[in-house]
VOBA-1610 file (N, C-alpha, C; in pm, whole numbers, padded with zeros to 5 digits, always signed):
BEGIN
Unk+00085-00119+00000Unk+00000+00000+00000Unk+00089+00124+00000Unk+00047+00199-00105Unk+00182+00326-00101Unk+00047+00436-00053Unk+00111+00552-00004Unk+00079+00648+00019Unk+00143+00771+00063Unk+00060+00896+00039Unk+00141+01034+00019Unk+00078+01078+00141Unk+00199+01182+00273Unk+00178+01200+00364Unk+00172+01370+00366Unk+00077+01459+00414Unk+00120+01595+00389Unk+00073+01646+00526Unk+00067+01819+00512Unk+00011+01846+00667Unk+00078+02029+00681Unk+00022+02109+00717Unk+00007+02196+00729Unk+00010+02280+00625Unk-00109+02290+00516Unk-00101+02315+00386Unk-00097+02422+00402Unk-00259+02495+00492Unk-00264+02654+00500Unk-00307+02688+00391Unk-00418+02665+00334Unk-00454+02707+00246Unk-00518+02830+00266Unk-00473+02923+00202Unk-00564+03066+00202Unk-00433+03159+00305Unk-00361+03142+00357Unk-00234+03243+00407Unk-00142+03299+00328Unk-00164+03420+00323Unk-00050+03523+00257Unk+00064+03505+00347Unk+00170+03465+00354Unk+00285+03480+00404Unk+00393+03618+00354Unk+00479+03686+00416Unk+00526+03791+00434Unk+00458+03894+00373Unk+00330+03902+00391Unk+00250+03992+00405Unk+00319+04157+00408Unk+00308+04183+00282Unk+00347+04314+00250Unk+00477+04366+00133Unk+00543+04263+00154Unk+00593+04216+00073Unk+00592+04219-00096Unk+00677+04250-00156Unk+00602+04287-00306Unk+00599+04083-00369Unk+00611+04011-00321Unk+00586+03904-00370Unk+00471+03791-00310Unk+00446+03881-00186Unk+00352+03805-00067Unk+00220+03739-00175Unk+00147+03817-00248Unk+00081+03809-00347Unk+00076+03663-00450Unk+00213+03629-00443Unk+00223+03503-00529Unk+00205+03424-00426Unk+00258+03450-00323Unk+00323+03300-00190Unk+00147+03260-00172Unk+00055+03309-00221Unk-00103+03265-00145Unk-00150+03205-00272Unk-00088+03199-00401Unk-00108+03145-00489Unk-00077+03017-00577Unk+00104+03009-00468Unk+00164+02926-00478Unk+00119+02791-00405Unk+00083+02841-00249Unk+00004+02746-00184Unk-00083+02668-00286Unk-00173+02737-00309Unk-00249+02633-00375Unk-00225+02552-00486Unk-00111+02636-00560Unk-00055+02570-00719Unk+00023+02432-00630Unk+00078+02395-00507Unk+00199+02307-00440Unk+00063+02215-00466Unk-00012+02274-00354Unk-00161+02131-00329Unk-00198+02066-00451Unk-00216+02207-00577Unk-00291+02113-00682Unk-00190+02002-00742Unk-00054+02057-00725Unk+00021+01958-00825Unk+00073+01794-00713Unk+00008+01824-00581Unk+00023+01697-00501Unk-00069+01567-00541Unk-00194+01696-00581Unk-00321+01594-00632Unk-00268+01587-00741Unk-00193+01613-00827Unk-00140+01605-01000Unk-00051+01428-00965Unk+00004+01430-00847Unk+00158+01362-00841Unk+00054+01221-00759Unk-00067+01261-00700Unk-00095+01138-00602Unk-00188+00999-00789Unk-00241+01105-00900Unk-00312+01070-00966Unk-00219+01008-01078Unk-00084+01027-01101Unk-00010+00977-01186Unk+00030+00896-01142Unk+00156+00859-01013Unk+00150+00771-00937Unk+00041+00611-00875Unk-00084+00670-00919Unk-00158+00568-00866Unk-00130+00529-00731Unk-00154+00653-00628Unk-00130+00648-00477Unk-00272+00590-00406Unk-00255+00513-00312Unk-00356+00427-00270Unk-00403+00566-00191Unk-00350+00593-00099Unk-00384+00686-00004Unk-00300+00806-00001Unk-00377+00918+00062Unk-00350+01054+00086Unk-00371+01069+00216Unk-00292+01153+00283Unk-00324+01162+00457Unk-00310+01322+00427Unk-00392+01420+00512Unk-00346+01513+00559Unk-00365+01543+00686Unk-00268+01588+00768Unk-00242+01565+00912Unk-00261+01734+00944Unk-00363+01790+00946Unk-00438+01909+00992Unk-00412+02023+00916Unk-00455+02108+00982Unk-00442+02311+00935Unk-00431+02258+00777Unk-00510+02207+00673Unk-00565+02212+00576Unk-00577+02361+00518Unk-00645+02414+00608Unk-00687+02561+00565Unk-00603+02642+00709Unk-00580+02795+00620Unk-00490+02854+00736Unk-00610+02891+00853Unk-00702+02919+00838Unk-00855+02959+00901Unk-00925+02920+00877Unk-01044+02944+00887Unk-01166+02849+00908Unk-01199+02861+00739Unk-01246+02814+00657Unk-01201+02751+00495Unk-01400+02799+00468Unk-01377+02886+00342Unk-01495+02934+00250Unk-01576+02821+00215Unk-01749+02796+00239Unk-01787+02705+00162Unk-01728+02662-00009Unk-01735+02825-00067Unk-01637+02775-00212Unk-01508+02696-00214Unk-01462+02745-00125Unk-01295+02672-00105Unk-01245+02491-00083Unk-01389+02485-00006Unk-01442+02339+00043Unk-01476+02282-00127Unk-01558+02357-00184Unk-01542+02246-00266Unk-01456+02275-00387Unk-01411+02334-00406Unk-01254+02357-00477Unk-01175+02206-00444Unk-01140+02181-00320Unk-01067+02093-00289Unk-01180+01927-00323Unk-01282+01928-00257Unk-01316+01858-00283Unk-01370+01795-00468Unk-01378+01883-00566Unk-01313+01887-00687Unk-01214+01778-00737Unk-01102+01882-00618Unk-00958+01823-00694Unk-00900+01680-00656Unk-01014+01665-00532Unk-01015+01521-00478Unk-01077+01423-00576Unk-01224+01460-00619Unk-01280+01408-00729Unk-01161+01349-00849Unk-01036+01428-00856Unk-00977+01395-01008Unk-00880+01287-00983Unk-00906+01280-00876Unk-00801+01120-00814Unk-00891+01015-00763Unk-01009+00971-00807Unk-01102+00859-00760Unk-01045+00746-00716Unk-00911+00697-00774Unk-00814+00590-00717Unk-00762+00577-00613Unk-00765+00688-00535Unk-00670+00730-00453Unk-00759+00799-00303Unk-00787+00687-00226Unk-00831+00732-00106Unk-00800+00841-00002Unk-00863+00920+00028Unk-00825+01102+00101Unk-00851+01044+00219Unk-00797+01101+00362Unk-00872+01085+00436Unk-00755+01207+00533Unk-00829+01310+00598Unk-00846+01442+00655Unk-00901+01515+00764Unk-00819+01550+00873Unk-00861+01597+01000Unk-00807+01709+00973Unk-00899+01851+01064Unk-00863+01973+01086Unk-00800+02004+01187Unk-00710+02077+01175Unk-00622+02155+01342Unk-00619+02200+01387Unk-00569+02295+01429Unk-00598+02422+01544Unk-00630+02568+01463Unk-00570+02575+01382Unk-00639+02670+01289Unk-00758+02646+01196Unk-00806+02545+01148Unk-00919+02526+01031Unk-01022+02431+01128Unk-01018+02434+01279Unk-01093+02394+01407Unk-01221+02363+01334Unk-01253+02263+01345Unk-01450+02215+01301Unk-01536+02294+01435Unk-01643+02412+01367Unk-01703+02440+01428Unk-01872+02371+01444Unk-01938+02429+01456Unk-02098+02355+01427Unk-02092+02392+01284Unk-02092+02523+01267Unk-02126+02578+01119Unk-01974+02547+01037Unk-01926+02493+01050Unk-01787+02473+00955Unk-01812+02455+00813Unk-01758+02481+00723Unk-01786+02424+00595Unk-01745+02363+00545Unk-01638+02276+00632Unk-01614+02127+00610Unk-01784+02027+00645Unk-01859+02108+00676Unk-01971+02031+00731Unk-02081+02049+00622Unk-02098+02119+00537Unk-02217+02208+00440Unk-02173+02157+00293Unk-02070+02051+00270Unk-02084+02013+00142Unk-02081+01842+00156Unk-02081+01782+00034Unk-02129+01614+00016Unk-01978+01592-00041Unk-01917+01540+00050Unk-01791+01494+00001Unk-01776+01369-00077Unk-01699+01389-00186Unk-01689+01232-00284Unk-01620+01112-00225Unk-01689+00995-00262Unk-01676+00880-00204Unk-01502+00814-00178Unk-01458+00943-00258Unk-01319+00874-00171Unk-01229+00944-00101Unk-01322+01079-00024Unk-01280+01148+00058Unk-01330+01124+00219Unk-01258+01087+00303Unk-01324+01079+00436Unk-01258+01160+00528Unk-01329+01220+00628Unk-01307+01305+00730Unk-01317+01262+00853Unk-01234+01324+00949Unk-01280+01301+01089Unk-01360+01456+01139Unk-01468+01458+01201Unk-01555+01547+01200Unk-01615+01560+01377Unk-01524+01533+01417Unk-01576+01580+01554Unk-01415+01515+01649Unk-01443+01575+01770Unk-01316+01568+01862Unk-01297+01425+01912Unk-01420+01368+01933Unk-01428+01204+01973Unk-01345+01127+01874Unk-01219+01046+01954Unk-01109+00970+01890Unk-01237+00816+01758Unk-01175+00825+01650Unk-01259+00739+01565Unk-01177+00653+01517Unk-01199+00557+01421Unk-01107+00495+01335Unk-01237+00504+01182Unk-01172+00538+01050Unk-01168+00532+00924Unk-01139+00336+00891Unk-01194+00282+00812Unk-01181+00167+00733Unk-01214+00200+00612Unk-01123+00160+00518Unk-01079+00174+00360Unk-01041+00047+00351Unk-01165-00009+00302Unk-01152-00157+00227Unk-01097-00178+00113Unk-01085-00036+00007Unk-00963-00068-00075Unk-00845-00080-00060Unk-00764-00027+00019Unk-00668-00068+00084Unk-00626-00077+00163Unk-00736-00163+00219Unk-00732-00273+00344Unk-00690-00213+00492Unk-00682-00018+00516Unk-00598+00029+00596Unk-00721+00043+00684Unk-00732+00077+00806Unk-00766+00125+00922Unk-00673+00275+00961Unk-00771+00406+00942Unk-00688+00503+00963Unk-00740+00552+01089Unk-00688+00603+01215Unk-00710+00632+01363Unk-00725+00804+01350Unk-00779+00872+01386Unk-00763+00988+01470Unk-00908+01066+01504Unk-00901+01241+01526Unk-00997+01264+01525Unk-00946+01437+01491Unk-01051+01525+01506Unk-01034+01672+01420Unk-01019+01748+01603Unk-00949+01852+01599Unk-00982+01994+01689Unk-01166+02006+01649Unk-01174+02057+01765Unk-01285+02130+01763Unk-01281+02275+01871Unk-01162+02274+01870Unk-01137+02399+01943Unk-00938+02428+01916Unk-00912+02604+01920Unk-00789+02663+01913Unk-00693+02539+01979Unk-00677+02472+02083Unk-00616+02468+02227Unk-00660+02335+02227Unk-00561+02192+02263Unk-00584+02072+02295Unk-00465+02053+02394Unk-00480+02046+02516Unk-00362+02038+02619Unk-00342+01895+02677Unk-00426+01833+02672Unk-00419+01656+02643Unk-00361+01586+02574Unk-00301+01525+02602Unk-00273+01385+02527Unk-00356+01268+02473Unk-00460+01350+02360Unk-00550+01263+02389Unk-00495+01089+02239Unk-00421+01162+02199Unk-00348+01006+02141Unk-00293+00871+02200Unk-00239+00892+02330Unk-00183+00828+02455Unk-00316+00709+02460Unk-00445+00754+02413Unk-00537+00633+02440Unk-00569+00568+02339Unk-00496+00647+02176Unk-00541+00557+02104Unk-00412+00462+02073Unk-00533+00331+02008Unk-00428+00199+02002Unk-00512+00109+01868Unk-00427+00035+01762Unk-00511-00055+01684Unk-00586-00120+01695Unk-00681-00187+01637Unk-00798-00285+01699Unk-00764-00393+01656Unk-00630-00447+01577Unk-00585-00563+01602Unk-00664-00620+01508Unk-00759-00603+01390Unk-00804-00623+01291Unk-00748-00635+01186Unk-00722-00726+01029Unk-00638-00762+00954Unk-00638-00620+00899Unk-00519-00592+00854Unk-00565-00497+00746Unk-00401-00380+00793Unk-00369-00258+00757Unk-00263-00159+00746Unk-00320-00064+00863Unk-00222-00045+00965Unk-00302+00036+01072Unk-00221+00206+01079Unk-00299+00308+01036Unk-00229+00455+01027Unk-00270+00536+01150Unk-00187+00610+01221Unk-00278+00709+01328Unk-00223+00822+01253Unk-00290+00937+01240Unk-00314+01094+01178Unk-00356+01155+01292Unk-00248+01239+01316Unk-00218+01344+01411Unk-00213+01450+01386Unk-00234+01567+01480Unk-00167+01685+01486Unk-00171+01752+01594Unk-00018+01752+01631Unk+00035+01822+01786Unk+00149+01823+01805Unk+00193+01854+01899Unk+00311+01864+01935Unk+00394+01955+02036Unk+00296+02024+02118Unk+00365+02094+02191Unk+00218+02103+02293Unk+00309+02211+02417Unk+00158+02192+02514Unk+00045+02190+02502Unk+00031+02331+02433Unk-00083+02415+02391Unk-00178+02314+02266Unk-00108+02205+02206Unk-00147+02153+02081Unk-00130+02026+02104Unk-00213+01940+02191Unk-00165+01806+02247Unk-00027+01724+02229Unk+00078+01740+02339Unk+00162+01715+02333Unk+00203+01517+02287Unk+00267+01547+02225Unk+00276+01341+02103Unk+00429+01319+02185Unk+00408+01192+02174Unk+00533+01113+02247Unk+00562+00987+02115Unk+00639+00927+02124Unk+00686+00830+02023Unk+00641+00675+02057Unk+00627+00691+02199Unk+00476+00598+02207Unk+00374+00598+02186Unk+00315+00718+02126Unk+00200+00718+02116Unk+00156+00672+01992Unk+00296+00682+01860Unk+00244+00611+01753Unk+00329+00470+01742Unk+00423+00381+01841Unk+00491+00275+01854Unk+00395+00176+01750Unk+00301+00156+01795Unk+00193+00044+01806Unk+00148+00017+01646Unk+00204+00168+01573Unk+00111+00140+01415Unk+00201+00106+01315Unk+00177+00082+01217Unk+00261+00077+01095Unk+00289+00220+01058Unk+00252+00277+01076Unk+00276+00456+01019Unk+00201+00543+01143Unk+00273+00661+01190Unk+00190+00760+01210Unk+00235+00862+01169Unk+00117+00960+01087Unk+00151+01092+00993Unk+00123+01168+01062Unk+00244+01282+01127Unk+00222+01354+01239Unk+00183+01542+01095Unk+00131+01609+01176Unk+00135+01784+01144Unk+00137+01871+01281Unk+00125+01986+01213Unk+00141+02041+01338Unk+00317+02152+01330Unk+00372+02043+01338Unk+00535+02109+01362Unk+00596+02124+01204Unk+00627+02284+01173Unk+00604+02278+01050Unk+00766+02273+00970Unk+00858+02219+01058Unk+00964+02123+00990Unk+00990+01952+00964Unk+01016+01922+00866Unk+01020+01772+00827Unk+01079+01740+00983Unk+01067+01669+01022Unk+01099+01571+01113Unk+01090+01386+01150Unk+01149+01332+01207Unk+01147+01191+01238Unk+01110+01113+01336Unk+01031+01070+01405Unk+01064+01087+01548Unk+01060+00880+01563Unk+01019+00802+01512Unk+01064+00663+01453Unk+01076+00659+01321Unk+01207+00611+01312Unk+01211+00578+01161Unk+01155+00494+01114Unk+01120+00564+00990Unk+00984+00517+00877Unk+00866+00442+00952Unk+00838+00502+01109Unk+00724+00473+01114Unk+00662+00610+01154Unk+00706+00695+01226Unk+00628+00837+01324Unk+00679+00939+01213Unk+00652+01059+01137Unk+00692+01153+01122Unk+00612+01264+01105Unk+00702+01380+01118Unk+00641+01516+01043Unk+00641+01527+00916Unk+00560+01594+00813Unk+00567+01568+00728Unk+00654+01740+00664Unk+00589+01829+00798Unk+00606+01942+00801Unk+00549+02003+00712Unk+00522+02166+00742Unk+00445+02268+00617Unk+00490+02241+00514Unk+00370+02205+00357Unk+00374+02158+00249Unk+00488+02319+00191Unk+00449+02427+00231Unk+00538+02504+00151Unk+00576+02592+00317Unk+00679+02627+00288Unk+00767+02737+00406Unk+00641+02887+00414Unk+00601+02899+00541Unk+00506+02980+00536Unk+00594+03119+00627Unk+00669+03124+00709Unk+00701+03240+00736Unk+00915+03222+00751Unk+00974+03353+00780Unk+01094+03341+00787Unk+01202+03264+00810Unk+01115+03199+00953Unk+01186+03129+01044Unk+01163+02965+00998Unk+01121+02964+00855Unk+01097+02818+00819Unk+01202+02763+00704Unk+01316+02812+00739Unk+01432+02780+00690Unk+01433+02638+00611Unk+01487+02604+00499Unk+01551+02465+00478Unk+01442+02416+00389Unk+01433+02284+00330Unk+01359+02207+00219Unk+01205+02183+00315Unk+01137+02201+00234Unk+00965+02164+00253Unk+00930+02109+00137Unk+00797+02008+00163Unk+00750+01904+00102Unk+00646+01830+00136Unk+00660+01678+00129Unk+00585+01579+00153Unk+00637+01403+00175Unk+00599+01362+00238Unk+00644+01195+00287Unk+00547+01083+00157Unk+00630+01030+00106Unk+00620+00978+00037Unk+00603+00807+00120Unk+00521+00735+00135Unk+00569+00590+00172Unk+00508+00442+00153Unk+00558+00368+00175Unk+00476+00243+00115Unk+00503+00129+00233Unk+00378+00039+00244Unk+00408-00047+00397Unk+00373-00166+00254Unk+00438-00266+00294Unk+00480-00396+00233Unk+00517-00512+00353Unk+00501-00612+00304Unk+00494-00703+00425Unk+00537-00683+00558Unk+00436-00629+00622Unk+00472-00548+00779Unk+00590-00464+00756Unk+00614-00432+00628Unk+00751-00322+00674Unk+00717-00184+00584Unk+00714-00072+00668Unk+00699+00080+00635Unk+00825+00136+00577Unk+00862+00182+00450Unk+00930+00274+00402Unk+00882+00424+00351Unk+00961+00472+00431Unk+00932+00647+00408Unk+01003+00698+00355Unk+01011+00839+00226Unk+01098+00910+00223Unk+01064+01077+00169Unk+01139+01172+00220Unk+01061+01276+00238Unk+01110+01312+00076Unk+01022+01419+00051Unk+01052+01451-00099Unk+01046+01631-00111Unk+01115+01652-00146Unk+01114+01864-00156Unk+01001+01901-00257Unk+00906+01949-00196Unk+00833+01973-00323Unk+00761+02119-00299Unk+00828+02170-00263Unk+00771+02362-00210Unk+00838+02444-00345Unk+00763+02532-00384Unk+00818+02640-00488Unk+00926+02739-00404Unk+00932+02772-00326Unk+01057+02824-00265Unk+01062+02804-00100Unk+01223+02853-00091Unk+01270+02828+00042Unk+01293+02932+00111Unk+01319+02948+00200Unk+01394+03062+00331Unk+01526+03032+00337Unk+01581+03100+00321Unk+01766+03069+00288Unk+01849+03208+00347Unk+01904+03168+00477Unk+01966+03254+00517Unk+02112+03218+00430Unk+02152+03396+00395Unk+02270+03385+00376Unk+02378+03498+00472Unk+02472+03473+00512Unk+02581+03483+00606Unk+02675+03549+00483Unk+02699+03670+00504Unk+02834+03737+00448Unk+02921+03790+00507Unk+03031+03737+00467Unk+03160+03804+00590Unk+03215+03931+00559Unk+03244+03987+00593Unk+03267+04130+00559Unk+03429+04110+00641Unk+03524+04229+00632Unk+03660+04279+00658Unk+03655+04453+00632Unk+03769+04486+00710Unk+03752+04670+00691Unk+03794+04741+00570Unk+03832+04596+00463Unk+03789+04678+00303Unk+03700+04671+00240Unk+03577+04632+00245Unk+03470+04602+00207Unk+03401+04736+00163Unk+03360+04781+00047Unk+03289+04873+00027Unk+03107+04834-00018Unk+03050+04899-00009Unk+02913+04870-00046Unk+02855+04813-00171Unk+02942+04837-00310Unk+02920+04789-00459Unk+02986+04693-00376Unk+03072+04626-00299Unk+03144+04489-00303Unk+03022+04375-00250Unk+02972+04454-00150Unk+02856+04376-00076Unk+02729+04348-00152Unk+02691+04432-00217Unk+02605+04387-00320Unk+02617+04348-00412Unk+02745+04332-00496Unk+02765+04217-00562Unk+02760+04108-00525Unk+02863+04055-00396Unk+02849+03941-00327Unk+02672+03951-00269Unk+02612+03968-00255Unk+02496+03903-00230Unk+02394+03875-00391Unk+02456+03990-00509Unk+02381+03936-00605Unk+02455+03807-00658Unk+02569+03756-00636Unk+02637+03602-00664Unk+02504+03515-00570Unk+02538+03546-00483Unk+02432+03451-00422Unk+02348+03426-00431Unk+02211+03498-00430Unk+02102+03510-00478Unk+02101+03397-00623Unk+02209+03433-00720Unk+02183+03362-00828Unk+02225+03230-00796Unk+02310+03159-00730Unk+02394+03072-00722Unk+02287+02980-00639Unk+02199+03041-00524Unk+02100+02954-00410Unk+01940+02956-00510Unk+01929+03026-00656Unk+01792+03054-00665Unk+01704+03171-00656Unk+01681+03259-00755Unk+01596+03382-00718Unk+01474+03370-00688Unk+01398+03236-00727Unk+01248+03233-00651Unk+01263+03214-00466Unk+01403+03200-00437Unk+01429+03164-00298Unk+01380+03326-00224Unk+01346+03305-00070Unk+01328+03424+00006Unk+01425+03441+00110Unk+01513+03517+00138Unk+01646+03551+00164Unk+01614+03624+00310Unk+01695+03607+00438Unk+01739+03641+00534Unk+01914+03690+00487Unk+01927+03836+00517Unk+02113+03788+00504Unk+02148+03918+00622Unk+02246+03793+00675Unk+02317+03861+00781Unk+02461+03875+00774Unk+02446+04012+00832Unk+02672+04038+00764Unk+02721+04034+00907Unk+02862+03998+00871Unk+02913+03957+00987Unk+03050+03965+00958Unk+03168+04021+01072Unk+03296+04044+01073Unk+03303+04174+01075Unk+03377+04210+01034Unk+03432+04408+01048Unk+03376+04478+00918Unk+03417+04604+00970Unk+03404+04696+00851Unk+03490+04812+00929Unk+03505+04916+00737Unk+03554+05024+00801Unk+03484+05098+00899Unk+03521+05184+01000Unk+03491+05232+01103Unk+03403+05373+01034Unk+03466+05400+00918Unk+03357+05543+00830Unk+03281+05497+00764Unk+03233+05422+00754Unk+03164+05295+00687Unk+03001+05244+00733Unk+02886+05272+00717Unk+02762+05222+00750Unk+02685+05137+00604Unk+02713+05069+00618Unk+02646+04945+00493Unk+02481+05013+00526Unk+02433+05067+00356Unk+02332+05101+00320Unk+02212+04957+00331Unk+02172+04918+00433Unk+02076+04819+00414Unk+01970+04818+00325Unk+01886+04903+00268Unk+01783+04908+00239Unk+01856+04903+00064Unk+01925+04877+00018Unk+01955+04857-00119Unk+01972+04737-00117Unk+01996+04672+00014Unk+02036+04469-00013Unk+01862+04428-00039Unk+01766+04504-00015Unk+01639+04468-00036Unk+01576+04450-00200Unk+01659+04560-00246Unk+01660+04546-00403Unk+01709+04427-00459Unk+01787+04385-00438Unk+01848+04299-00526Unk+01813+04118-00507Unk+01683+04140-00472Unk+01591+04022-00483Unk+01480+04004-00385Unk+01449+03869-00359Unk+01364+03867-00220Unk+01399+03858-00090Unk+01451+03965-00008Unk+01504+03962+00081Unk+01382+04041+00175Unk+01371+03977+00257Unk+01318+03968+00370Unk+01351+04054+00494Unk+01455+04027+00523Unk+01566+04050+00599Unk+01706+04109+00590Unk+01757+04208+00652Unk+01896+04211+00620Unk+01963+04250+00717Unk+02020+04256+00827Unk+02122+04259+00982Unk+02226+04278+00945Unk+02290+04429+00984Unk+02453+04418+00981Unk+02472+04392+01124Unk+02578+04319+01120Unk+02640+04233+01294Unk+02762+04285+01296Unk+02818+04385+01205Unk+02949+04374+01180Unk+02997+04461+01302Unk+03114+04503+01279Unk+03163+04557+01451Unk+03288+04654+01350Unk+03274+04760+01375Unk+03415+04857+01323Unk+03559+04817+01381Unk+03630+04817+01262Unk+03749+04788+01298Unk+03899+04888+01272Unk+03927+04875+01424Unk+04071+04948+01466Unk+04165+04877+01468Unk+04284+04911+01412Unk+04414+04820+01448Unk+04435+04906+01593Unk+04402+04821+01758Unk+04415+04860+01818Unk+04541+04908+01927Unk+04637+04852+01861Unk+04775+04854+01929Unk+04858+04995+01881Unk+04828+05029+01739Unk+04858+05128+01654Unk+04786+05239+01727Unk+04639+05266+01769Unk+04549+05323+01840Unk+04558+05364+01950Unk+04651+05268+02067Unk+04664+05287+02186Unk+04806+05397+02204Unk+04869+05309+02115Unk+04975+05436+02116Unk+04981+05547+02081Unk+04928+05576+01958Unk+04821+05706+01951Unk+04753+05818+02007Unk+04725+05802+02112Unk+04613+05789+02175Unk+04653+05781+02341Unk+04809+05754+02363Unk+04847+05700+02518Unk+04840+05823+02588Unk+04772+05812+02716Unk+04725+05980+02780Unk+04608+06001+02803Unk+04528+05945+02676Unk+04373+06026+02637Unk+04290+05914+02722Unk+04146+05987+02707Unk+04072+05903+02745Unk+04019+05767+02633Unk+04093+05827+02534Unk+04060+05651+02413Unk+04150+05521+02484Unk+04294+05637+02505Unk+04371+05545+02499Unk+04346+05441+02662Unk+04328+05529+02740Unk+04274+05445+02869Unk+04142+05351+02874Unk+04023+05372+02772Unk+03955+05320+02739Unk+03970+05176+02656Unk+04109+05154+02577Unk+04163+05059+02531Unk+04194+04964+02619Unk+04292+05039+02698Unk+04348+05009+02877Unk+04282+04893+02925Unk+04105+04976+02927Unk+04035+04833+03052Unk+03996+04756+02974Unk+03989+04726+02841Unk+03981+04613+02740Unk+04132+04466+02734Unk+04184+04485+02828Unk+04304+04413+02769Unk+04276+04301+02859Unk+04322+04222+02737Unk+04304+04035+02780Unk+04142+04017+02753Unk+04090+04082+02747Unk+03931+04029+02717Unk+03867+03998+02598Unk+03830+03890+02561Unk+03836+03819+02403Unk+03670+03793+02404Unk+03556+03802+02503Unk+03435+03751+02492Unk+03360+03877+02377Unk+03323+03778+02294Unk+03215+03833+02190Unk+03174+03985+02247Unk+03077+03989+02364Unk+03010+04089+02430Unk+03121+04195+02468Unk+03229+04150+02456Unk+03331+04245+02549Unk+03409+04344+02460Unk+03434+04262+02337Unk+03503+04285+02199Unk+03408+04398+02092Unk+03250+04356+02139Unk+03160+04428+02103Unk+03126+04597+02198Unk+03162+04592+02287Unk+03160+04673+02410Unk+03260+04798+02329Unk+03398+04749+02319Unk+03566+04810+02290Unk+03493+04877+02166Unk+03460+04809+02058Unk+03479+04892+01931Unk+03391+04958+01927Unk+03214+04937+01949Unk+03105+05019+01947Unk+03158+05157+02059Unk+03221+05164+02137Unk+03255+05242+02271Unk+03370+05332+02217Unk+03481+05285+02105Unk+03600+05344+02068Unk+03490+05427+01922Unk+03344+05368+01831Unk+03317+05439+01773Unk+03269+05566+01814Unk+03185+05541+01923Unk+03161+05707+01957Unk+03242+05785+02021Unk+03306+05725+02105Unk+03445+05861+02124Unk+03544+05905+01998Unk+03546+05821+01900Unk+03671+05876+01780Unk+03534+06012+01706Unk+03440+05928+01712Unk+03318+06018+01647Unk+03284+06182+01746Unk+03349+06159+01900Unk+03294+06256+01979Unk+03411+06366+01954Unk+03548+06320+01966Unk+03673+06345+01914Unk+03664+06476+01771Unk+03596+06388+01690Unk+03549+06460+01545Unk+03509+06592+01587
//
């Protein structure tokens, strides 16, 4: 039995909101989903899991059946779908107000259930939020029924606030498809994982996003995660020195940019020295692609021995004085930010 594992799709979230590209990222979402249903229908995937937050908020009757549609175009291929802490089943939900196709099944209320899919023979375990906030463990009670057939538990949690999961809690199954935590993760091999957010939804979601690909064959589960997000979060780190001029820095970040990908969304942080007359224009590293982010860390640099002597008498030079022997980051940062405004007060 093969099947495709996904989970925190978010459908309908603009991510970096404001952004002159934010606009695509809510478009892209949905282009990732449709081409999952493109990849589950070529494949001939028995099953589809999605392991919650489906929708980033509570999901448009239209939107409901949009998806349910695109479920329609994979009839081979059994769905089966719980909501999370964001797309929460209310009374009026509109996961509740449409007729879902016969090979889509839901869990639709908070009471733990089990799913049977006699086409392929699986028994799938879980149940939906029906509220923000699950501080229980309420997986800890579920367990297989020991009935022939492929046993899956579909989760989503992982921290207090979001029912906290233990690696016992999915020991017992052939697979459990965790969401929730929106980096790929492992927590038994090729049996427990994250599948993590189908596409990188905010800054701090650094690194490859995707989907779990896997197939259980005579009692044995193989998993493997697959990159399938239109772009990434890619911090880049530039070192700087006290010859560094500003055309140098933005060249070196337009190498990069090309070299990591321009559909990529960029954090870049500079780091090491610079000249001391010297303030790196940040707001031009914003031009030169999708950058997000940009932090100078750098620290002005004195040849300080040349300085002290210079300087022996003054209050710089005594200020050098109570710096000696002290090498800690914070301390080193203290000396030069402290030697910039007195050479500047000096001026």
């Amino acid at each position: 039995m093969r099947f495709i594992h996904i989970a925190d799709v978010h459908l309908g979230a603009v991510p970096d909101s404001g952004c002159p590209w934010s606009a695509y990222r809510e478009k892209e979402i949905w282009e990732t989903f449709r081409k999952v249903i493109e990849l589950a229908g070529n494949e001939k995937t028995d099953l589809l899991l999605i392991a919650g937050d489906f929708f980033h908020r509570q999901p448009l009757v239209r939107e409901v059946r949009e998806v349910n549609y695109l479920f329609s175009t994979i009839p081979h291929t059994q769905v089966v779908w719980m909501a999370g802490n964001h797309d929460y089943i209310k009374k009026d939900s509109a996961y509740r107000k449409i007729q879902w196709n016969d090979n889509v099944h839901g869990f639709f209320s908070q009471e733990p259930d089990v799913i049977y899919l006699p086409d392929c023979k699986t028994w799938v375990y879980g149940f939906s939020y029906e509220q923000r906030e699950i501080r229980e463990n309420l997986y800890q009670g579920i367990r297989p029924n020991g009935k022939p057939g492929y046993h899956i538990l579909l989760a989503h949690g992982g921290d207090e606030k979001h029912i906290p999961i233990k690696p016992e809690d999915g020991a017992a199954f052939d697979y459990a498809a965790l969401g929730h935590i929106h980096k790929q993760g492992i927590l038994i091999p090729n049996q427990m994982a994250y599948a993590g957010a189908l596409e990188p939804l905010d800054r701090n979601h650094e690194g490859k996003h995707g989907l779990i690909k896997g197939e259980i064959r005579d009692g044995r589960t193989q998993i493997q995660f697959v990159p399938f997000a239109c772009r990434s979060y890619v911090d880049l780190e530039i070192w700087s020195d006290a010859t560094m001029t500003q055309s140098e820095l933005e060249q070196i970040v337009r190498e990069r940019i090309y070299q990591q990908g321009k559909n990529n969304i960029y954090r870049i942080h500079i780091k090491g020295h610079r000249s001391p007359d010297l303030d790196f224009d940040l707001q031009r590293l914003y031009e030169l692609g999708n950058v997000v982010e940009a932090v100078d860390e750098t620290l002005p640099y004195y040849q300080l021995e040349k300085l002290r002597k210079q300087q022996e008498g003054t209050i710089i030079g005594e200020y050098i004085d109570c710096f000696e022997g002290k090498e800690e980051i914070i301390e080193r940062k203290a000396l030069f930010y402290g030697l910039q405004a007195l050479m500047e007060t000096e001026l």
